[in-house]
ROMITOR-942224 format. One record per residue: residue in one letter; x, y, z of N, C-alpha, C, CB in turn. Coordinates in steps of 0.1 Angstrom, whole numbers, plus 5000, padded with zeros to 4 digits. Glycine has a CB too. Layout:
% ROMITOR-942224
AXYZXYZXYZXYZ;...
% end
This chain:
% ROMITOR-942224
X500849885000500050005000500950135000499150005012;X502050145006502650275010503550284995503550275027;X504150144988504350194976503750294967504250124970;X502050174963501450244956501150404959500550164954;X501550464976501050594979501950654976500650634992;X503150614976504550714969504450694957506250684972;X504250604952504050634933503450774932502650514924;X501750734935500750854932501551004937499050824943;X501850964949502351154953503651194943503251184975;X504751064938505351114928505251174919505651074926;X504151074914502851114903502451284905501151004907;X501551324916501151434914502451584916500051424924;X503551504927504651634924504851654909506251614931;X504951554900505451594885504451684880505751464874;X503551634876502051754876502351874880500651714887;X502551854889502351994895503552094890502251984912;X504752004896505552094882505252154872506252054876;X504952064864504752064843503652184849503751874830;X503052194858501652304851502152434854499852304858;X503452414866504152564873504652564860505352574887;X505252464854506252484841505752604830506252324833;X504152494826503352574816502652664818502752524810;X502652744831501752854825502552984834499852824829;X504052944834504853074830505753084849503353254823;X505052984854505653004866507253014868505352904873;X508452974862509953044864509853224859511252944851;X509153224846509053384842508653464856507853404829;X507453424858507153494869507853494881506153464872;X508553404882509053394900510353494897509753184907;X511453554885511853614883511753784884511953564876;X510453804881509553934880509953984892507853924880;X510154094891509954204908509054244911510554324911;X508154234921506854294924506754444922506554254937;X505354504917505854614917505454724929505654664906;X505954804926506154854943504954954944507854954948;X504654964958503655044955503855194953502855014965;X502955254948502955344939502055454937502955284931;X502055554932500855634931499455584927501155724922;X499855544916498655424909497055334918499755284904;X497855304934496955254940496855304956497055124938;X498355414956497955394971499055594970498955174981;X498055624986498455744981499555784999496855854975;X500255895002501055855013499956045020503555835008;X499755975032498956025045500556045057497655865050;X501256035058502256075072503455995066501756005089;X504256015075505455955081505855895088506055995082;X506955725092507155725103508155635104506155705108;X509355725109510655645107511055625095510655515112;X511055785088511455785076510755705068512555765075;X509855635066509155605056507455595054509655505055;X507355645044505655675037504455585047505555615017;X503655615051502455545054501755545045501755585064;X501455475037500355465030498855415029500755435023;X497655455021496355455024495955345005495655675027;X495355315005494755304994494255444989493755204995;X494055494976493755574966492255564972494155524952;X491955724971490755764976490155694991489755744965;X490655644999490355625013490555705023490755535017;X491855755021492455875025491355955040492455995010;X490055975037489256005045488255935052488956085040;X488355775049487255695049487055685064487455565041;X485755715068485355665081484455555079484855765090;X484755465087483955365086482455385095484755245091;X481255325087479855355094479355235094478755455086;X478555175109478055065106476355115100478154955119;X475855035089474255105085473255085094473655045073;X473655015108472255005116472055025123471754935119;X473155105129473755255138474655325130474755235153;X473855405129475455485120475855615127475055555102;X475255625138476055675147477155675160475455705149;X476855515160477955455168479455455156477355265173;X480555495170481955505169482655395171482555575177;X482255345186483055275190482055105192483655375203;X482655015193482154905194481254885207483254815192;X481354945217480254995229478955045222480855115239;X479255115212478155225205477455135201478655335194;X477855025193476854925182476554835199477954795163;X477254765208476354705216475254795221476954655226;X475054915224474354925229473055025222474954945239;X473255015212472455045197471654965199473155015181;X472454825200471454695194470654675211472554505187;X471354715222470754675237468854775233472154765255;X468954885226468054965225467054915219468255065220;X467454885210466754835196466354715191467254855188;X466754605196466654485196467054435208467254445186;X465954475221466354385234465754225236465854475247;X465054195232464654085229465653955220463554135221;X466654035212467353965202468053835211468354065194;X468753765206469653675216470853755211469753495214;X471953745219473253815221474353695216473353885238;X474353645231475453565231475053435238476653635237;X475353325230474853165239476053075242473753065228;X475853015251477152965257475652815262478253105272;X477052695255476552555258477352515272476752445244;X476552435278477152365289478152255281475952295300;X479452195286480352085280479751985292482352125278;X479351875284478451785294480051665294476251715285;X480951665285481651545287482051505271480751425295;X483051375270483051345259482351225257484151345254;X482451185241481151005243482450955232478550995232;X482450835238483550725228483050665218484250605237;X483050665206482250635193483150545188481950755183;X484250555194485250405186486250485177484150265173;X486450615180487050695168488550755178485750855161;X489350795169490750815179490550915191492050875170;X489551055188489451165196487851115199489751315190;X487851115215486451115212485651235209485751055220;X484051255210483651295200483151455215482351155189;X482651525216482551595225481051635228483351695221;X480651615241479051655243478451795248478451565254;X477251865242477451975247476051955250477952085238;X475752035261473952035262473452155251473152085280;X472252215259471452295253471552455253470452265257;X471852515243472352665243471152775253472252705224;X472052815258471352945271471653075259472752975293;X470853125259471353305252470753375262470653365234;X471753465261471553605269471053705256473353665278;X469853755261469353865250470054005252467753885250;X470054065244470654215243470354275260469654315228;X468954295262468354375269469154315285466654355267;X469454175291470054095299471554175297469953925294;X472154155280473654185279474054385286474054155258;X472854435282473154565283473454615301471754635275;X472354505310471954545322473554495326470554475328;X473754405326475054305328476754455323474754105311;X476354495315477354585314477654715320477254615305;X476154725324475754875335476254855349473854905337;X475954705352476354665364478254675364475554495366;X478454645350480454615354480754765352481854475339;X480054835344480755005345480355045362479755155330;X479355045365479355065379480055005391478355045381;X480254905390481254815397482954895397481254645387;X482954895384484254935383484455105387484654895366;X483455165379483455295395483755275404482355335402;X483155235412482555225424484155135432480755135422;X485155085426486355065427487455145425486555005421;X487055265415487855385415488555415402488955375425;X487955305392488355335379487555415374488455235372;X488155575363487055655359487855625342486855845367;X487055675338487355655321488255775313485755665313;X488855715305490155825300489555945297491055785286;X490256015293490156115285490256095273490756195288;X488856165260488856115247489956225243487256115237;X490856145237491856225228492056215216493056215232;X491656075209491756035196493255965192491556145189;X493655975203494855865197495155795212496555955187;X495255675210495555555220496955635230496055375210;X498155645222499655685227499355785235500655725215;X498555865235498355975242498155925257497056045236;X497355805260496655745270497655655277495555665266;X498655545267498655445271500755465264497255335266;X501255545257502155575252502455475239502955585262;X503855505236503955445222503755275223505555495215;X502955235213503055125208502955075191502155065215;X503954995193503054915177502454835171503454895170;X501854785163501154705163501754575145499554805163;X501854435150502854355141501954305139504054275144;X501654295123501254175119501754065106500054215118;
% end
């Protein structure tokens, strides 16, 4: 059996070559990418001597969600939707009842029956931890519009 499985995968590396072969794949792997450029992307700041760049015409884009479009911040859409849809279900969380052995290498995993917390539950539940956390001595920053202001320089790797 493990013959015939190295044949076949020999089989398919050659394939796979011949098609990198034929449809130009050494030409291309040669190519220099091209850099970016006026054409798609336009430069907004500096930093550490080199260009930040935006995509072409984004430059100003603020993002809107359409079902609040007045919410900013991701608090803003929860509690958009705590207004407006308190009834909705939010967030459901199953009980892990255990696993069941089916004869398979992992067994298989049991969950019961989904609990949802509706908006109107999620909203009260949040009033309670901002108050809490008052009431501990935490008060909320100052809006400044940039994080570094608050929390100092960081960067972000991806």
């Amino acid at each position: 059996m493990s013959i015939g499985v190295s044949i076949a995968t020999g089989v398919l590396k050659f394939l796979d070559i011949l098609v990198w072969a034929i449809t130009g794949g050494p030409i291309r792997r040669l190519s220099f990418k091209k850099p970016e450029d006026q054409d798609n992307s336009e430069v907004v700041g500096e930093e550490n001597g080199d260009p930040i760049r935006v995509m072409t015409g984004k430059k100003d884009f603020k993002p809107v969600c359409f079902w609040a479009p007045g919410a900013e911040t991701c608090l803003d859409l929860v509690y958009s939707n705590v207004l407006n849809q308190p009834d909705f279900p939010a967030l459901g969380v199953r009980e892990f009842l255990g696993y069941k052995d089916v004869g398979e290498r992992f067994p298989v995993k049991v969950f019961g029956k989904t609990n949802w917390t509706t908006f109107g539950q999620l909203g009260c539940n949040l009033r309670a931890m901002g108050a809490y956390l008052t009431s501990i001595g935490n008060h909320a920053q100052p809006h400044t519009g940039n994080s570094d202001d608050c929390q100092g320089p960081c960067s972000v790797i991806m």
